[in-house]
N, C-alpha and C positions, 0 to 999 in steps of 0.2 A: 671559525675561531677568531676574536678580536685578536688584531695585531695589536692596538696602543692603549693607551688613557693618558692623555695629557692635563695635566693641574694645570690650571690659575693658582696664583700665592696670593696678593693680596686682596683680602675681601676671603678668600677660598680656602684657605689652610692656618691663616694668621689674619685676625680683623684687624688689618691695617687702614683698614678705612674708617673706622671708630678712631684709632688713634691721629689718621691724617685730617678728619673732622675735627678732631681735640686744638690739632696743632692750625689747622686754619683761622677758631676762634678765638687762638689767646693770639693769633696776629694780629688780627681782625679789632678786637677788645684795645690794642695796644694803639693802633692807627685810626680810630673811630674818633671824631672831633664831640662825639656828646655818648652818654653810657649807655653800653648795650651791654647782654649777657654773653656769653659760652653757648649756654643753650640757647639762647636765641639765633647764634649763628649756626651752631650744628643746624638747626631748623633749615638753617639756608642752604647751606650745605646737600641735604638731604633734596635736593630742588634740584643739582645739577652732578650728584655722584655720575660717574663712570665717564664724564665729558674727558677734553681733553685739559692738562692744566693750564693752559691759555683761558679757555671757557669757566674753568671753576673759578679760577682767578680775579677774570674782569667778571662776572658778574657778581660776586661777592664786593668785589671793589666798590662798584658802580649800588647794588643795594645799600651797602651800610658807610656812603659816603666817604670813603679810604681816599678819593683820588688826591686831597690836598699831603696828608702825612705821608701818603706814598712817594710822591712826588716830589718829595726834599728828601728822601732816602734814596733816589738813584744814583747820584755821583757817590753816595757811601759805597752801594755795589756794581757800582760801574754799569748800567744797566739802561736805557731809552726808554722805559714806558711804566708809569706806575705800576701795573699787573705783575712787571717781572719785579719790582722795588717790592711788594704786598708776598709772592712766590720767596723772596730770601726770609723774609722776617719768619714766614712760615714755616722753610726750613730749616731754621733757626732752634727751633722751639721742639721740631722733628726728630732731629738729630739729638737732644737732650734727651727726651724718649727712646731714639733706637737703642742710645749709647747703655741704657740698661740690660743685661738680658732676661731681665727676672720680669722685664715688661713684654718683650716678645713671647715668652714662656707662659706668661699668664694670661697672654692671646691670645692661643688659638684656637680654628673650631677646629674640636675635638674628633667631631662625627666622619668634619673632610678628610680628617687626617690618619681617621680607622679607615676609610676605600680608598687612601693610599698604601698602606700595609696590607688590607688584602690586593690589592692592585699588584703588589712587589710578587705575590704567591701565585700569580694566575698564570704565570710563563709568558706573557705579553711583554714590549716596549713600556715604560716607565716615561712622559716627558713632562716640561714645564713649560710654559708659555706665558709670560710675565712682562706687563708693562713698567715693570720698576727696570732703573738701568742697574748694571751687572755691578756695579760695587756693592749699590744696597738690598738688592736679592741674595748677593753670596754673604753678606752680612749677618742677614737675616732666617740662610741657611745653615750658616756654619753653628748659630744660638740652636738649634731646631736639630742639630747632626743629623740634617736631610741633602746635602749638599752632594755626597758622594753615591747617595742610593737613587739618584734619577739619570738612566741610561743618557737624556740628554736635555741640556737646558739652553730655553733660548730668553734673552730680554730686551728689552728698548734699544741696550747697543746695537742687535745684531739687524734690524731693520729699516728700511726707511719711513715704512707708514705703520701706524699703529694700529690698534681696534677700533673700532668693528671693522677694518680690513682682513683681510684674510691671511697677509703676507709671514705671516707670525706662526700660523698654523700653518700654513704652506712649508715653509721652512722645516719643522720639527716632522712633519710628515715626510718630508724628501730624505733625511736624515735616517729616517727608520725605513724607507721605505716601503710606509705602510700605507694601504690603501685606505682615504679617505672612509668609504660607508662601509669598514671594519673598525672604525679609533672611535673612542668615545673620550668625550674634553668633560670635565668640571670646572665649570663657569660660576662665580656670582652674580655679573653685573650685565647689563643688557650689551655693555659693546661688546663684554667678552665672548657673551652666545652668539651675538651676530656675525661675532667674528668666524667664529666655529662652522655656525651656517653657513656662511658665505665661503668657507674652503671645505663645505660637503660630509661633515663631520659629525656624527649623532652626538649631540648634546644634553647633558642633565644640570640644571639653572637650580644653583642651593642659594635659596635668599636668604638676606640676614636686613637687619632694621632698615640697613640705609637702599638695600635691593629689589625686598619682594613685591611692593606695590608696582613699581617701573615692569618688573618681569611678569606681573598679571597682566599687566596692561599692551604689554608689547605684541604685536602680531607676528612676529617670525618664531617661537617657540607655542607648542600648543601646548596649555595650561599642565596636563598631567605629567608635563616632565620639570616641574615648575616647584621643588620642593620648600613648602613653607615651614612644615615642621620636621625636624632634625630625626624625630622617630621613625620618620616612615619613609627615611634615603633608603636605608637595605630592601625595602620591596620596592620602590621607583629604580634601584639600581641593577636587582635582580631582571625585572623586567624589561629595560634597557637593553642589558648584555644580550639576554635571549632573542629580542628584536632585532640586535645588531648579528647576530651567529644564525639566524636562521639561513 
């Protein structure tokens, strides 16, 4: 019998990474010394989803030329290095987005969020594993009234290293103490599966625009647990579970 199923939220339940694409390019747009598009950064964007925000950061910085306008915005936020000056402007614009909830509401995927609800039915552990820190996950739970139906949530406060480390999944494992190759994780992004792999965890990878080529491509998941299209999670999921309960 599975013991868990642990969510990823952003990217996995709510396309937050469409909207943090969104909010990279109007920073981006803002601190550029000659015109560039939105969608021209989303593009860029789509080059370094699931890194860490140091990584998305400086190299958007360093492509579309930011480092001078960033770099007279650091004493505005008190900050040493243009990527983290380029990181507030972006939150910025973020936080104008979250602060609606009819924009979290009109995000999310839908599909992840039905093998969540069967997930609640199966007598199994309920967990989260989330790289957003705990203000803006619970934010983003309480818009979702999903906040109180997950046995146990963990985020970026509760660790020191992020994904693709394990320690995240290790954690919400110990909590339940459920046995790794009984839990199954829903991942979007490659660090989030690697993450999952690396703490021994049967993984099913739901791509969405900014995920599913990185997750073809990647060698620690094998392709058929790699869903591209939405319609055919309930047979990759079915077959899963039966994998994992044999």
């Amino acid at each position: 019998m599975i013991d868990a199923i642990i969510f990823d939220l952003d990217g996995t339940l709510v396309k937050t990474e469409r909207l943090k694409a969104l909010s990279y390019a109007k920073a981006a747009v803002e601190l550029c010394p000659h015109s560039i598009s939105e969608n021209e950064v989303i593009e860029g964007f789509r080059e370094v989803v699931g890194r860490s925000r140091k990584e998305v950061a400086s190299y958007l910085v360093e492509k579309y030329s930011l480092v001078e306008k960033a770099s007279a915005r650091m004493t505005e936020f008190g900050v040493s290095t243009p990527w983290q000056a380029f990181v507030m402007v972006r939150l910025g614009y973020y936080e104008q987005m979250l602060a609606d909830p009819d924009v979290i509401l009109n995000n999310t995927w839908d599909h992840n969020v039905a093998v969540f609800e069967q997930a609640r039915t199966i007598g199994c552990k309920v967990g989260l594993a989330t790289m957003s820190r705990c203000k803006q996950a619970m934010r983003i739970l309480d818009i979702l009234q999903m906040r109180d139906r997950f046995d146990f949530i963990a985020t970026r406060d509760d660790v020191e290293h992020g994904k693709p480390d394990p320690e995240i999944y290790n954690l919400v494992l110990g909590e339940f103490n459920a046995r790794p190759e009984q839990t199954l994780a829903i991942e979007d992004s490659p660090s989030g599966v690697q993450a999952a792999v690396n703490a021994g965890v049967g993984v099913i990878a739901v791509g969405t625009p900014f995920t599913t080529d990185h997750l073809l491509e990647a060698d620690f998941i094998d392709n058929k647990w790699v869903v591209t299209d939405p319609a055919d999670l309930p047979k990759v999921l079915a077959e899963k579970i039966k994998e994992i309960n044999r």
